[in-house]
C-alpha positions, -999 to +999 in steps of 0.1 A: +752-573+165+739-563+198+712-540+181+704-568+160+697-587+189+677-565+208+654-557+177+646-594+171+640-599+208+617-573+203+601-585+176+602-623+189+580-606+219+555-585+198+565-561+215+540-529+211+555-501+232+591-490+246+595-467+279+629-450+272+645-422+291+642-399+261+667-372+277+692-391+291+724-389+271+734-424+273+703-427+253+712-409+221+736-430+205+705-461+211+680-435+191+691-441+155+689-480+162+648-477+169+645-452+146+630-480+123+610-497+148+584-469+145+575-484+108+565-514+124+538-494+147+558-500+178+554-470+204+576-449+224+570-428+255+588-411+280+596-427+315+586-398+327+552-401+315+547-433+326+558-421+360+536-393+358+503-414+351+509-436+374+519-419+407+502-384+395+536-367+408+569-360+387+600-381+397+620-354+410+655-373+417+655-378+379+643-342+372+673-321+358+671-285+340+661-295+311+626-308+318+617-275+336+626-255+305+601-276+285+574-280+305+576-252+333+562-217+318+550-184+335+536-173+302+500-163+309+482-186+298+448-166+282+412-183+283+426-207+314+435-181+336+403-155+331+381-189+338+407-196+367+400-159+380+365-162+371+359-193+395+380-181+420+359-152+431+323-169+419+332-197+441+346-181+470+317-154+473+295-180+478+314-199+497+322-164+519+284-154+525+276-189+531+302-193+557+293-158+576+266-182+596+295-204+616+315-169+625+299-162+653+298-198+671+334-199+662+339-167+676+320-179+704+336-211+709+369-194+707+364-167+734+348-195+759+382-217+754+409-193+764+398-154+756+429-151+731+420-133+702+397-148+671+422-143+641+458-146+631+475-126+605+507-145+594+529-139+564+534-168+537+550-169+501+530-160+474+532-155+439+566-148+426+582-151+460+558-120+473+550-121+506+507-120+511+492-124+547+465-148+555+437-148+578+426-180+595+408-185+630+436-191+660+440-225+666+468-225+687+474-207+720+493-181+702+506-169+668+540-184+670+547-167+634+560-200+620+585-202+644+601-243+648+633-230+669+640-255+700+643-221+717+607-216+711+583-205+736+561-236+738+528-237+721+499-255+719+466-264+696+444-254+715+407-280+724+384-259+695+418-250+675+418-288+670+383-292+659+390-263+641+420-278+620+401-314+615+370-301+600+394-270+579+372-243+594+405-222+608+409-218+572+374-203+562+389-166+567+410-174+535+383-173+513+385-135+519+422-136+506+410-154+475+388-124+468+418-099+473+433-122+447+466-133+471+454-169+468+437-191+445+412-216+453+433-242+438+474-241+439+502-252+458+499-243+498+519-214+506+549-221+528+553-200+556+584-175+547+613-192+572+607-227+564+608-215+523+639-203+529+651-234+546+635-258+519+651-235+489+685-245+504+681-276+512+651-288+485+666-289+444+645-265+423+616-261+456+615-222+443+595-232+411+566-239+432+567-201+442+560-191+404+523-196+405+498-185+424+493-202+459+462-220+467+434-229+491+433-265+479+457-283+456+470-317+444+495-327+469+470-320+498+444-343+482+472-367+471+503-365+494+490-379+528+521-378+545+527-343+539+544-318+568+511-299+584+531-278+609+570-287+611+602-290+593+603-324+574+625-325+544+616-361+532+579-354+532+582-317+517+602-332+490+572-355+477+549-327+484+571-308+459+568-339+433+531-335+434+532-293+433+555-297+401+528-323+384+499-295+388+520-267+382+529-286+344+497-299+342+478-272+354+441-268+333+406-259+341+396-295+339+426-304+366+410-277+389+378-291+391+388-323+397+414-310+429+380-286+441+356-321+438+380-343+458+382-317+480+347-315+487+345-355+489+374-350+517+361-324+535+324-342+535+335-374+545+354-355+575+319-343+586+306-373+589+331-388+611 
């Protein structure tokens, strides 16, 4: 009788489409009761989906195994990542020579601050929980290795580190790892190794985010405002993850494009501040 009811308030309501938690299993014994709403052209779709298309970002407190092994996959995936590779080091050559022209004011600029040296080397997470080593122009007053300890020996942007960071010209020795093929132009940031470790433990399923390659650019940095720059922040690294897991199962050639435009469109409108 209950059915009954709910069927003919859907139909009282013309009713066209039903958001149902498709793999919950309270859900199953409802299933054979709609079953027969699908002959009167009403639709179903996942909560998920609509979650997805509306915050472009999974909703990871109602993520459970299950989704991962049907929509996370390492399989290679053929003509998308050749055209992936392709861009990566089309783009970033250009984007390499072109930049050669601001090394030397940076190097410049650099020296003049505080005479500490011009690059860093520091270790992050790759692809497949690898470790890879970045270059990017010192910002700070030293390499504190990713270290967030409250034993820490201060440190400090330093006046062009900060410039540096606002404009995302610390980052242009990266390009250089794109072309070694440790990062990608678009991907999730790579964590730095300590605080990975720490998120793993405390973060459900933050590990998946390792299986891809790490990029330059990527959906929750163009997305996920609030997310932790430099420092331990659980909340905000959880949402960061929501959006990483959204590109990582929706990954696609298209999807790239669209992460590198609004990247530019960020970076340009930064300039012209």
């Amino acid at each position: 009788i209950f059915w009954d009811e709910i069927v003919s308030h859907i139909y009282s309501e013309d009713v066209s489409v039903i958001a149902i938690d498709l793999a919950n299993k309270n859900v199953e014994p409802v299933l054979p009761h709609l079953y027969n709403l699908i002959f009167s052209k009403i639709s179903f779709i996942d909560m998920h989906k609509i979650y997805e298309d509306i915050f472009d970002r999974v909703p990871l407190s109602l993520l459970k195994y299950n989704w991962f092994l049907e929509n996370i996959s390492t399989v290679p995936r053929g003509v998308y990542d050749v055209l992936k590779r392709f861009m990566d080091i089309s783009v970033s050559s250009i984007l390499f020579l072109l930049s050669l022209a601001f090394y030397p004011i940076i190097f410049l600029a650099i020296k003049l601050d505080d005479g500490g040296p011009i690059f860093i080397v520091q270790e992050r997470i790759g692809e497949s929980n690898k470790i890879i080593k970045i270059l990017k122009f010192r910002s700070m007053s030293r390499d504190d290795g990713g270290e967030y300890s409250h034993n820490a020996e201060p440190n400090a942007v330093t006046s062009v580190g900060r410039f540096l960071r606002k404009t995302r010209l610390d980052e242009l020795p990266q390009l250089w790892n794109i072309l070694r093929g440790d990062l990608s132009l678009i991907g999730p940031r790579p964590e730095l190794p300590e605080l990975a470790k720490r998120y793993t433990n405390e973060i459900p399923y933050y590990n998946v985010r390792h299986l891809i390659r790490p990029g330059l650019s990527g959906w929750a940095q163009i997305y996920h405002e609030e997310h932790p720059h430099h420092g331990v922040d659980t909340f905000e690294t959880k949402n960061k993850l929501s959006y990483d897991l959204y590109y990582i199962k929706n990954r696609s050639l298209l999807l790239d494009i669209k992460i590198a435009l609004r990247t530019l469109k960020i970076l340009a409108s930064i300039a012209g501040r």
